[in-house]
TORRO-756057 format. One line per 5 residues: number of its first residue (from 0); their letters; for each residue y, z, x of N, C-alpha, C. Coordinates in steps of 0.02 Angstrom, whole numbers, padded with zeros to 5 digits. Atoms other than C-alpha are relative to their C-alpha. Last residue first. Layout:
<sites>
NUM = a = Y/Z/X/Y/Z/X/Y/Z/X ~ ...
</sites>
This chain:
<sites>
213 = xxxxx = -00030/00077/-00031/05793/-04724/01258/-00003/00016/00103 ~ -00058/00002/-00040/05677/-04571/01184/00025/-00079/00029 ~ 00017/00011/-00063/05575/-04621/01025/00074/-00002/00070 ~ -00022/-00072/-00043/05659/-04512/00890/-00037/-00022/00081 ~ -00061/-00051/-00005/05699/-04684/00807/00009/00029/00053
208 = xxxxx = -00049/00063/-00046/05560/-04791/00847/00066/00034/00016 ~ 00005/-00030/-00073/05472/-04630/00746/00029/-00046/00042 ~ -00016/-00096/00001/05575/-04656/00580/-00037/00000/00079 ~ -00047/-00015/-00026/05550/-04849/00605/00006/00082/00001 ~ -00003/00037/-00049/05379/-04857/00579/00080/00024/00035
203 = xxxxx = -00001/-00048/-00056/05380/-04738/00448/00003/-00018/00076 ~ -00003/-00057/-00012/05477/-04858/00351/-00023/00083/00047 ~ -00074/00010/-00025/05388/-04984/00370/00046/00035/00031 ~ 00044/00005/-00092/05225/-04892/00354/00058/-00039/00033 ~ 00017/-00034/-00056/05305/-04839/00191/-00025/-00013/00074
198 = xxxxx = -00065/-00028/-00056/05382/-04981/00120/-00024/00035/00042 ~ -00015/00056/-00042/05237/-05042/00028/00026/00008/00041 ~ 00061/00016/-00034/05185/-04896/-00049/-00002/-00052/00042 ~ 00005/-00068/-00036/05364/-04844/-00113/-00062/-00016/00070 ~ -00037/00008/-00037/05358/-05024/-00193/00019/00042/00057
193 = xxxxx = 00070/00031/-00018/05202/-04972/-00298/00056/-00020/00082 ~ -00008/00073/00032/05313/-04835/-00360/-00039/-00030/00072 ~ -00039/00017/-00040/05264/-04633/-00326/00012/-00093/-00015 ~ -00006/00062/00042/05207/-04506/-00435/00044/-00038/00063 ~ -00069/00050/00014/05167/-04338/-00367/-00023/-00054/-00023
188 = xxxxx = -00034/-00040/-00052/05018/-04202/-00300/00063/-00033/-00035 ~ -00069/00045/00017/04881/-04262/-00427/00036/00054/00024 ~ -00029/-00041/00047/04710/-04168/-00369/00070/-00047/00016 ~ -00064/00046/00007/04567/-04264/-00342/00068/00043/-00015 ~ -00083/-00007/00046/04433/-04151/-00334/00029/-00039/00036
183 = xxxxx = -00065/00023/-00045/04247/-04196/-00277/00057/00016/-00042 ~ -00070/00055/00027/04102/-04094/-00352/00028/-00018/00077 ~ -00040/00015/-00037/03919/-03990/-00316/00061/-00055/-00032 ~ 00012/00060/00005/03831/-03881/-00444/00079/-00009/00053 ~ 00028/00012/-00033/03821/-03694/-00402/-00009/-00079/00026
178 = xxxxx = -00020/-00012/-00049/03840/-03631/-00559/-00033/-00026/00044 ~ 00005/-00022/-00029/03801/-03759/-00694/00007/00033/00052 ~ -00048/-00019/-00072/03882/-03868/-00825/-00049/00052/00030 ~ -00038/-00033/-00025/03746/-03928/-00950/00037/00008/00082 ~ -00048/-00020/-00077/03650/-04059/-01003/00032/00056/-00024
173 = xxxxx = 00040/-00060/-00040/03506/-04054/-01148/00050/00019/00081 ~ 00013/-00043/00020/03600/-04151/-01255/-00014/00047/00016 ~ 00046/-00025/00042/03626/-04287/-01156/00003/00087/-00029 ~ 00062/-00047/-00046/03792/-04338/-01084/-00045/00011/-00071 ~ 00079/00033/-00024/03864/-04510/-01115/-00031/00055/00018
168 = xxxxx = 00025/00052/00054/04046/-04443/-01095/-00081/-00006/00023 ~ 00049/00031/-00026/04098/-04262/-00993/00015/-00045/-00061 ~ -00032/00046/-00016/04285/-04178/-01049/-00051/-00055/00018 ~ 00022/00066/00055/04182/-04047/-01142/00043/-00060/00029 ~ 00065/00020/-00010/04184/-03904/-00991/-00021/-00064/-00052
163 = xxxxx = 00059/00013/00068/04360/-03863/-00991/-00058/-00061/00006 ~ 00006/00047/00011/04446/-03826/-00818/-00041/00022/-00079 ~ 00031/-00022/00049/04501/-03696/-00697/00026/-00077/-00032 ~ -00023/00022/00054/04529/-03737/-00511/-00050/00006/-00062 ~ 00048/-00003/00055/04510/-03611/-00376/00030/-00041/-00054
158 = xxxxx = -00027/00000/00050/04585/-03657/-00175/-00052/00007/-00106 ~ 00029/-00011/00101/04529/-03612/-00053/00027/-00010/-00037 ~ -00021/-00065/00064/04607/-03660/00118/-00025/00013/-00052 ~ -00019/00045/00035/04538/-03761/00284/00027/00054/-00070 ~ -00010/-00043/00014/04517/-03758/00467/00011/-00026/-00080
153 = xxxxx = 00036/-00081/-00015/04399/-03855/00561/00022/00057/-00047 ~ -00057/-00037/-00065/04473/-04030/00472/-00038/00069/00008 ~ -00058/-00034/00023/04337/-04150/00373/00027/00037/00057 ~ -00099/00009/00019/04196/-04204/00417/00017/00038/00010 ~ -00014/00052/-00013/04003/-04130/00415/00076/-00038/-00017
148 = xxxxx = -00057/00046/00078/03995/-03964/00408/00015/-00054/00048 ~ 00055/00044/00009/03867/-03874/00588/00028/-00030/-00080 ~ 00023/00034/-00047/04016/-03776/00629/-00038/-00072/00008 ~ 00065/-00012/-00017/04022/-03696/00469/-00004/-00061/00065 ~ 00060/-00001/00034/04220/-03701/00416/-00037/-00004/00058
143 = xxxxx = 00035/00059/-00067/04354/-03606/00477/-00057/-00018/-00057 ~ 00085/-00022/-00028/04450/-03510/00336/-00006/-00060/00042 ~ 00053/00038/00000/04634/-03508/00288/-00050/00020/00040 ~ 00054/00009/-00091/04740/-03380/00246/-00056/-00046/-00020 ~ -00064/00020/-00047/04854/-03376/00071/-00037/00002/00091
138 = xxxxx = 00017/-00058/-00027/04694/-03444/-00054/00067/00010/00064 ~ 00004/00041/-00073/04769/-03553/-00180/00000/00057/00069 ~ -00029/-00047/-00087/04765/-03510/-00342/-00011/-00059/00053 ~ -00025/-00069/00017/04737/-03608/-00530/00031/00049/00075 ~ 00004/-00033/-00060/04745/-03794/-00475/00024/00086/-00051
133 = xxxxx = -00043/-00040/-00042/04704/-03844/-00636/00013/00021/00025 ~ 00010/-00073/-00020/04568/-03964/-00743/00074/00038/00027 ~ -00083/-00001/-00018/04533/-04127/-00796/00000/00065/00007 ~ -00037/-00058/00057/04343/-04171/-00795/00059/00022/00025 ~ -00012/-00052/-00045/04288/-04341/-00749/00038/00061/-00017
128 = xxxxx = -00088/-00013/-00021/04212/-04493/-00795/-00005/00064/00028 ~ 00025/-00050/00034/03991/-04483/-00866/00093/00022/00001 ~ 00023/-00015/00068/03953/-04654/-00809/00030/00053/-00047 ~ -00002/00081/00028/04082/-04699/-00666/-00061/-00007/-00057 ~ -00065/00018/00045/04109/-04519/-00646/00001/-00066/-00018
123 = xxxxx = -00051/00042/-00027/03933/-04489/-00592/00069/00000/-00031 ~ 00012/00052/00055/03821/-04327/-00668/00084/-00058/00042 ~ 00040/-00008/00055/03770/-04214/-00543/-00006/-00057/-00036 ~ 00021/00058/-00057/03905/-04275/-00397/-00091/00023/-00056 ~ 00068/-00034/-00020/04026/-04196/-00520/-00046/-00045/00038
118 = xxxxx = 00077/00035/00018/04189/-04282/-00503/-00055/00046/00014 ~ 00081/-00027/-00038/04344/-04163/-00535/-00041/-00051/-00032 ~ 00060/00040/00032/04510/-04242/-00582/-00047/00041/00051 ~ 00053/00024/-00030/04667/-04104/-00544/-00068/-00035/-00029 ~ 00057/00040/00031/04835/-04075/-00606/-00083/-00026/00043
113 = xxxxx = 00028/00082/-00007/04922/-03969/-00506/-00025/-00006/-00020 ~ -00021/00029/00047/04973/-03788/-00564/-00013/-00070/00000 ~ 00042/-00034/00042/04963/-03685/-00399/00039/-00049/-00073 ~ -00006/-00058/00004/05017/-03806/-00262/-00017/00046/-00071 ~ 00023/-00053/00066/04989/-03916/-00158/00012/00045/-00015
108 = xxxxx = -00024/00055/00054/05080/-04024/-00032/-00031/00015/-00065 ~ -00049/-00013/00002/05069/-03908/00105/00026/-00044/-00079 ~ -00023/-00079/00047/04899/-03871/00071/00068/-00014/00001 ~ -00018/00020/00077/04858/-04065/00145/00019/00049/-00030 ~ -00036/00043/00007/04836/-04041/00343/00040/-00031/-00045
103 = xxxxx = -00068/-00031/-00003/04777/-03874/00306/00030/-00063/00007 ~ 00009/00011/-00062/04609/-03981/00218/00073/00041/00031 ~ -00080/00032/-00009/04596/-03915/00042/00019/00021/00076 ~ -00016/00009/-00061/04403/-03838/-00007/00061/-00061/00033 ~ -00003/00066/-00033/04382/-03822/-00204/00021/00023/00086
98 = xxxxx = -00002/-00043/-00074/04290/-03669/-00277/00006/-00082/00041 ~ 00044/00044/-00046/04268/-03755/-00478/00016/00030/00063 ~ -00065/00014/-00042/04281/-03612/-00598/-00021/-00034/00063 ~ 00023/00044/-00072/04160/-03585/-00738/00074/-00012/00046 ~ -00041/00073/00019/04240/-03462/-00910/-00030/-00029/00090
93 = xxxxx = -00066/00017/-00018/04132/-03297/-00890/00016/-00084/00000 ~ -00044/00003/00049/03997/-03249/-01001/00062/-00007/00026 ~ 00016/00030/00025/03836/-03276/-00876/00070/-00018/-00045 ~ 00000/00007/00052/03919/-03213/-00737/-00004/-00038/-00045 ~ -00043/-00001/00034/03914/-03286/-00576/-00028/00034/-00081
88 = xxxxx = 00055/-00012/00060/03798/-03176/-00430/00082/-00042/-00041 ~ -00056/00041/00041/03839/-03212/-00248/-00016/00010/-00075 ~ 00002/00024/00053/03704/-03058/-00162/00072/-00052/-00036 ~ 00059/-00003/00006/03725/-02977/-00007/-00055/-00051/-00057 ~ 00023/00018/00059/03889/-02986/00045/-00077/-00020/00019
83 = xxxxx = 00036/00073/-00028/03923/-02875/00201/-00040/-00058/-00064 ~ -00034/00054/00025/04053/-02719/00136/-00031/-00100/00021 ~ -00068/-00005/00055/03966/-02615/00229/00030/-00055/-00010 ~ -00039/-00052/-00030/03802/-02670/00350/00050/00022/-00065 ~ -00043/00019/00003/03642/-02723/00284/00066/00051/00008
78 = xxxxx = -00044/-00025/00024/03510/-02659/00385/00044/-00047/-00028 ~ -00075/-00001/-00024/03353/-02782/00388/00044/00053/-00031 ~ 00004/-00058/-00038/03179/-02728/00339/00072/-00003/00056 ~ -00001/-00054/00002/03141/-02888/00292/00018/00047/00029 ~ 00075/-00014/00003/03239/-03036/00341/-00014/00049/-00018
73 = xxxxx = 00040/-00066/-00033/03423/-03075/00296/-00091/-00002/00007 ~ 00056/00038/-00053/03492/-03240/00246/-00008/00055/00038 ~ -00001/00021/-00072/03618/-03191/00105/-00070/-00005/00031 ~ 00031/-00067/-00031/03570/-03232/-00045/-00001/-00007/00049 ~ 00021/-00010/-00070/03671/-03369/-00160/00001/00070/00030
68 = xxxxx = 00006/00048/-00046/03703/-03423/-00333/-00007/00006/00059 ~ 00004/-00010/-00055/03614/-03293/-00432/00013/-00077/00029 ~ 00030/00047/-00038/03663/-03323/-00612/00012/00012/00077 ~ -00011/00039/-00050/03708/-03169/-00704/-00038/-00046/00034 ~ 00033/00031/-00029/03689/-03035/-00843/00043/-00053/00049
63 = xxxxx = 00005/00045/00045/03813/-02895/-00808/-00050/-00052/-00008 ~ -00034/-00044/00039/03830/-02732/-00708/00020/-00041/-00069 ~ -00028/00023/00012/03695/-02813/-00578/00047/00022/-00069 ~ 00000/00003/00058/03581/-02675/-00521/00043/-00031/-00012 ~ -00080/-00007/00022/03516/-02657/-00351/-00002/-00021/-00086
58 = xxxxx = -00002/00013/00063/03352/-02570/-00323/00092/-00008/-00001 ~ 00039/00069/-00009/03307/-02577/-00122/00008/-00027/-00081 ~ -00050/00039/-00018/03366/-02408/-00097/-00006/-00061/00016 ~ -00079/-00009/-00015/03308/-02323/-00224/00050/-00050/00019 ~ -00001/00021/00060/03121/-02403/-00229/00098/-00010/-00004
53 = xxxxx = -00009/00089/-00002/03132/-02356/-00039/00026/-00022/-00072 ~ -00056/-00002/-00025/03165/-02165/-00086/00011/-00077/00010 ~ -00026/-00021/00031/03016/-02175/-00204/00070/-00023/00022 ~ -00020/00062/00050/02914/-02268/-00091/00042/00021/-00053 ~ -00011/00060/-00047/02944/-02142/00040/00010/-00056/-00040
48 = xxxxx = -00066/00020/00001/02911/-01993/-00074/00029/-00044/00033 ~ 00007/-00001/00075/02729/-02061/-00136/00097/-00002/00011 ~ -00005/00070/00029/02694/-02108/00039/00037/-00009/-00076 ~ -00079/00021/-00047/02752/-01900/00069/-00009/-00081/00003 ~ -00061/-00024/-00002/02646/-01859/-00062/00054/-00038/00026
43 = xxxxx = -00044/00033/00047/02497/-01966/-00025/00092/00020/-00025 ~ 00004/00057/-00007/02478/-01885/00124/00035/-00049/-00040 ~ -00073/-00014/-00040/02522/-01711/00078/-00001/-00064/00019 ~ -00050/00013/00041/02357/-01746/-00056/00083/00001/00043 ~ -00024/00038/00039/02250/-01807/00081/00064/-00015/-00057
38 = xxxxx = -00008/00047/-00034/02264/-01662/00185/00043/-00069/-00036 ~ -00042/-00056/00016/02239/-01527/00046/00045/-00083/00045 ~ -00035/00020/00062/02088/-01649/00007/00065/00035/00000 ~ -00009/00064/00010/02023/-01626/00181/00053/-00032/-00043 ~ -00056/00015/-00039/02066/-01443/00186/-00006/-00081/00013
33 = xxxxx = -00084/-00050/00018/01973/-01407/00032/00053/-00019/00053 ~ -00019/00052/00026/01821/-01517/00108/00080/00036/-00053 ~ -00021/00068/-00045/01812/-01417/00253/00037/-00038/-00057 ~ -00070/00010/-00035/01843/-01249/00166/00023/-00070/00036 ~ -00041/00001/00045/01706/-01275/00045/00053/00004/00016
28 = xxxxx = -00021/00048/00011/01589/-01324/00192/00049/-00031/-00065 ~ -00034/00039/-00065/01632/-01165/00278/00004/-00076/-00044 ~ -00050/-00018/00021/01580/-01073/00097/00063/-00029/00061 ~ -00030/00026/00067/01425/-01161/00069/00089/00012/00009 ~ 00010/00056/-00003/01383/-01107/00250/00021/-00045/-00056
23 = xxxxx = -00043/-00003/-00042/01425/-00928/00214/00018/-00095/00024 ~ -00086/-00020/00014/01351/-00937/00060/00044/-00012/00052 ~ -00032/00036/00046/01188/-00997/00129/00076/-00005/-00029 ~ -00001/00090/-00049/01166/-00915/00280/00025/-00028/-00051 ~ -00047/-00013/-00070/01208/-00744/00190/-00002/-00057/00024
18 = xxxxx = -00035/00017/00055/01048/-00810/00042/00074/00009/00038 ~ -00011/00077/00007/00945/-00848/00201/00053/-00029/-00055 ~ -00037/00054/-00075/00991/-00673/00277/-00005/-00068/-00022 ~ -00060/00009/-00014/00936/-00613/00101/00027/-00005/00063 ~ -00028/00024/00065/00787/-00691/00062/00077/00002/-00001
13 = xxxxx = -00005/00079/-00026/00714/-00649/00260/00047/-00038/-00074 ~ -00046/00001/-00060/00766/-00459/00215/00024/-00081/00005 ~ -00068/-00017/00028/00680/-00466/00045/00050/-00010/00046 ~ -00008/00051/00045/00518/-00552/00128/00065/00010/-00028 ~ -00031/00044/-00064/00535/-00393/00260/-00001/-00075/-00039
8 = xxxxx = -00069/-00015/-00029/00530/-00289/00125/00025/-00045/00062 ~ -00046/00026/00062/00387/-00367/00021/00075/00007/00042 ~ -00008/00071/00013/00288/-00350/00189/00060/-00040/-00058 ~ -00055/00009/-00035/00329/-00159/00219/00013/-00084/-00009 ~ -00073/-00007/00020/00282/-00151/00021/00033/00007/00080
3 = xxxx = -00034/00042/00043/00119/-00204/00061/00086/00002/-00023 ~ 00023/00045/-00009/00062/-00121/00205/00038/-00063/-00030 ~ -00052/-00001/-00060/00107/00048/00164/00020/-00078/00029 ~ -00060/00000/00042/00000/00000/00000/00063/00000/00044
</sites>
């Protein structure tokens, strides 16, 4: 009987050191995977606040609808600096305005209120004529143009003329004016007789013969 119950006891012993192994072991690999997942979630987190903060600053918001006519030429992950346009956007509900370019050689002879013919290079003027319009401004500093522009003088002025959009003939149904679309302006400076036109080179002829020294 001494016999038997030292055996049961040392079976009880081996039961519990294996049930101690166990737990303890259950309870390391409940800390591993606890600190895995503790891991993971600070992970996502801070991806979570990153795309958040990106979202931010990467969400612009136009304050009207609008037609995107031109984006600047950035790559990803570019700074843009202050005040560096980013976006050209026209409003859908504003009146169109043509953005004419006036050589300095010629600004002197323009000026806010001129009559002006605009050809669209869209629809021809020798099918479709040409829309009448108005020197509205005239920018007071001139700009350089793009190096790589074909013609014309290096330096040159802005000018904005406003216009009504039904002056077209022969258009289809389905046309419209569009931002972005390219023109030529004409803009009426004076009136001059056919005789005027004749004379001149005459006339300027002598004017420099003139101030030519003797």
């Amino acid at each position: 009987a001494r016999s038997k119950e030292q055996e049961l006891r040392r079976e009880l012993s081996a039961y519990e050191a294996e049930k101690l192994a166990f737990e303890k072991s259950w309870r390391q690999k409940a800390m591993e995977e606890m600190l895995t997942a503790t891991r993971e979630r600070d992970t996502l987190l801070q991806q979570l606040q990153k795309a958040d903060k990106r979202s931010k600053l990467v969400s612009l918001y136009a304050p009207q609808d609008a037609v995107v006519l031109e984006i600047a030429k950035l790559s990803p992950g570019s700074v843009v600096q202050g005040a560096e346009t980013f976006f050209t956007l026209v409003p859908l509900n504003t009146k169109l305005e043509a953005e004419v370019q006036i050589n300095s050689v010629d600004v002197g002879y323009i000026k806010a209120g001129d009559a002006v013919h605009l050809k669209l290079d869209a629809f021809p003027f020798q099918r479709h004529g040409t829309l009448d319009g108005t020197v509205r401004t005239i920018s007071q500093d001139a700009f350089k143009r793009d190096v790589s522009a074909k013609g014309g003088m290096d330096a040159y002025y802005l000018a904005r003329v406003s216009f009504k959009g039904g002056g077209l003939r022969n258009m289809i149904e389905s046309s419209r004016l569009m931002p972005g679309m390219t023109l030529s302006a004409e803009i009426v400076v004076g009136k001059r007789t056919i005789m005027s036109y004749i004379a001149w080179p005459i006339t300027k002829g002598l004017e420099e013969a003139a101030r030519e020294p003797k």
